[in-house]
C-alpha positions in Angstrom: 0.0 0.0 0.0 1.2 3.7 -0.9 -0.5 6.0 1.1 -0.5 9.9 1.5 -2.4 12.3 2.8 -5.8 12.3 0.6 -5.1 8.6 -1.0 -4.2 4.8 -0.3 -2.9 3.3 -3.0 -3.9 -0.9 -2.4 -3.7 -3.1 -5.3 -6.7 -4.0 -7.3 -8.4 -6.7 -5.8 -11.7 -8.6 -7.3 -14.2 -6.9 -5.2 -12.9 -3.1 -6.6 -13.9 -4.3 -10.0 -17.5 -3.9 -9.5 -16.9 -0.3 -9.3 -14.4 0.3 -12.2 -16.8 -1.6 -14.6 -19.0 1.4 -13.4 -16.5 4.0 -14.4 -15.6 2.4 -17.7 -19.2 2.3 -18.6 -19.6 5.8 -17.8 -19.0 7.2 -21.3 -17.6 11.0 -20.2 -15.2 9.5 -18.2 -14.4 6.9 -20.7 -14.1 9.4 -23.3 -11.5 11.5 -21.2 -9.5 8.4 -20.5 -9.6 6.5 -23.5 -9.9 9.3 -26.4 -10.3 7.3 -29.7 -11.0 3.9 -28.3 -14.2 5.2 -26.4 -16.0 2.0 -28.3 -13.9 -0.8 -27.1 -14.2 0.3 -23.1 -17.9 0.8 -23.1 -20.6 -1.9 -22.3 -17.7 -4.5 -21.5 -19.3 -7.1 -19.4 -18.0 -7.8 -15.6 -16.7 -11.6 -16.8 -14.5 -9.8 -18.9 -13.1 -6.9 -17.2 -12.5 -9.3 -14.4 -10.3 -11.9 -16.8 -8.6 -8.4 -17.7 -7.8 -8.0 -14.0 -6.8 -11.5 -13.2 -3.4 -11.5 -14.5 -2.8 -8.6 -12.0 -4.4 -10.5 -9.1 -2.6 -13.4 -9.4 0.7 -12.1 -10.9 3.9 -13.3 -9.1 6.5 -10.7 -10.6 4.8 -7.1 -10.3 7.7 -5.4 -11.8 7.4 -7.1 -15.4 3.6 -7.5 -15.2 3.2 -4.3 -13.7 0.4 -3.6 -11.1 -3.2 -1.6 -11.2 -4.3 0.1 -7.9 -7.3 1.3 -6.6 -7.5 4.4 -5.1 -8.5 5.4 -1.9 -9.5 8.5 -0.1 -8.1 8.3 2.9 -10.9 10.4 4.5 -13.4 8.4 3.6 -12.0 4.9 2.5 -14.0 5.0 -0.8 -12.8 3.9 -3.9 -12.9 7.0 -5.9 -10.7 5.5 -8.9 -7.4 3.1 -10.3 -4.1 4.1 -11.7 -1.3 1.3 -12.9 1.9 1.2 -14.3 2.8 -1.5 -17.4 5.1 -2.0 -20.3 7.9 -2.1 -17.9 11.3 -2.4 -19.7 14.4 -3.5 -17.7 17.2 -2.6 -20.0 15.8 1.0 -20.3 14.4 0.6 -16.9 11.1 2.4 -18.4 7.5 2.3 -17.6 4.2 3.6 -18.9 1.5 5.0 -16.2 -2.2 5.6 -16.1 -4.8 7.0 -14.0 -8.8 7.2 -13.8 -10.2 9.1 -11.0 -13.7 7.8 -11.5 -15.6 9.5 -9.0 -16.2 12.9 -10.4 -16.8 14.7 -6.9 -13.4 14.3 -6.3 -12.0 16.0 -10.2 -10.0 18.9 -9.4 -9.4 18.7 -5.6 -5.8 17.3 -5.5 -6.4 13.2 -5.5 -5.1 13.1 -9.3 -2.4 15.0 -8.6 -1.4 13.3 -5.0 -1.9 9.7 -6.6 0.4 11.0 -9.7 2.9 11.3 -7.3 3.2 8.3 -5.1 3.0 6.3 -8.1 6.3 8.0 -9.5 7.8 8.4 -6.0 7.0 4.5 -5.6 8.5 3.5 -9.4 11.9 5.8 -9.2 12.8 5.2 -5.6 11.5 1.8 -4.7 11.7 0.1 -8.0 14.8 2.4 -9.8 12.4 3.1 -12.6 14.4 5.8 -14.5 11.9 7.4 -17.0 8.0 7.1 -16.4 5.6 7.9 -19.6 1.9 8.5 -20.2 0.1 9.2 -23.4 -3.4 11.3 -23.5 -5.0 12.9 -26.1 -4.8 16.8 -26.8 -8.4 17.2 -25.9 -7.9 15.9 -22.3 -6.5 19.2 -21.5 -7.4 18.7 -17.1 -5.0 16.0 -17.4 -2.5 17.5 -19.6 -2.7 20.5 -17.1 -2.2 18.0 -13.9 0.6 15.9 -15.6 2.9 18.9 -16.3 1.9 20.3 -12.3 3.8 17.2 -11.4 6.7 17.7 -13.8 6.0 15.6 -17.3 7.4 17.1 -19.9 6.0 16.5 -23.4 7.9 14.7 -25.5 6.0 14.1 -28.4 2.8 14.3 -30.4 1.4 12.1 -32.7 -0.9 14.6 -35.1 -4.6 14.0 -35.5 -4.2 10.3 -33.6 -7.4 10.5 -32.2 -11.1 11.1 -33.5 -13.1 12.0 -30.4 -16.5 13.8 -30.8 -16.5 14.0 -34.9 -12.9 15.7 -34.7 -9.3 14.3 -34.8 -6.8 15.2 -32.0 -3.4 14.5 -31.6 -1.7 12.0 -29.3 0.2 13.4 -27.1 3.3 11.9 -25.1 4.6 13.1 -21.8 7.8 12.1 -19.7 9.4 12.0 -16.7 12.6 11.1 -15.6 14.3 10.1 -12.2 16.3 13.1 -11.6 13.7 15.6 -12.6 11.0 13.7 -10.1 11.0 16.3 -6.5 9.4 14.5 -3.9 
């Protein structure tokens, strides 16, 4: 567990599936996490989302596999979203993040931005991660604006990526490394 002040970080565990069905059948939220591939998150059955999950609750080496969370507020002990890292590389010692806070009440208040960074504090310092990555879409401007606030640079853009609401918007990738991560 990775806790802070507003959040508990806790791996994902079969009973917090329930909930993130619920947000990845909510399609605002869906379309703010997902961009183009709105269409493959929506309406996917329980049964499937949990044989998503069950590699990561049964996985025996978290560092390759990577992990997905579920998010707490401490506060309150409700599960107000999930965040993971994946695609961990051990040559370049790399790895690709994500994050969903699901339960809108809580947009804007400082959980995205607190969970941001214990994830990166956990990957550079406990696991020697040296670069963390992310990818959004231009459109997604609340998280592009909280991903800089904790220190990712861009690093590239893949022009008119994604087609979100009848329009195309670009991809765009954003970076962190070790030695630019303040804790």
């Amino acid at each position: 567990m990775l806790k802070g002040n507003l959040v508990e970080l806790r791996p994902v565990k079969e009973e917090d599936l329930e909930r993130v069905n619920k947000w990845n059948n909510d399609e605002e939220l869906t379309r703010l996490a997902s961009g183009s591939n709105l269409p493959y998150q929506l309406n996917n059955p329980h049964e499937s989302l949990k044989a998503h999950y069950t590699k990561n609750l049964t996985s025996h080496n978290l560092l390759k596999d990577g992990i997905v969370f579920s998010i707490y507020a401490t506060a309150t002990s409700e599960q107000i979203g999930k965040c993971d890292y994946r695609e961990f590389n051990p040559i370049t010692r790399c790895a690709t993040v994500g994050i969903v806070i699901g339960e809108k009440e809580y947009w804007g208040r400082g959980y995205g931005k607190e969970t941001i960074h214990l994830l990166c504090r956990h990957l550079f310092y406990d696991l020697n991660v040296n670069r963390i990555q992310l990818d959004t879409w231009s459109g997604n401007e609340r998280a592009v604006a909280l991903y800089k606030a904790c220190g990712f640079r861009l690093e590239g853009r893949l022009r008119r990526n994604e087609y979100v609401n009848g329009e195309y918007h670009d991809t765009l990738i954003l970076g962190l490394l070790q030695e630019e991560f303040t804790h």
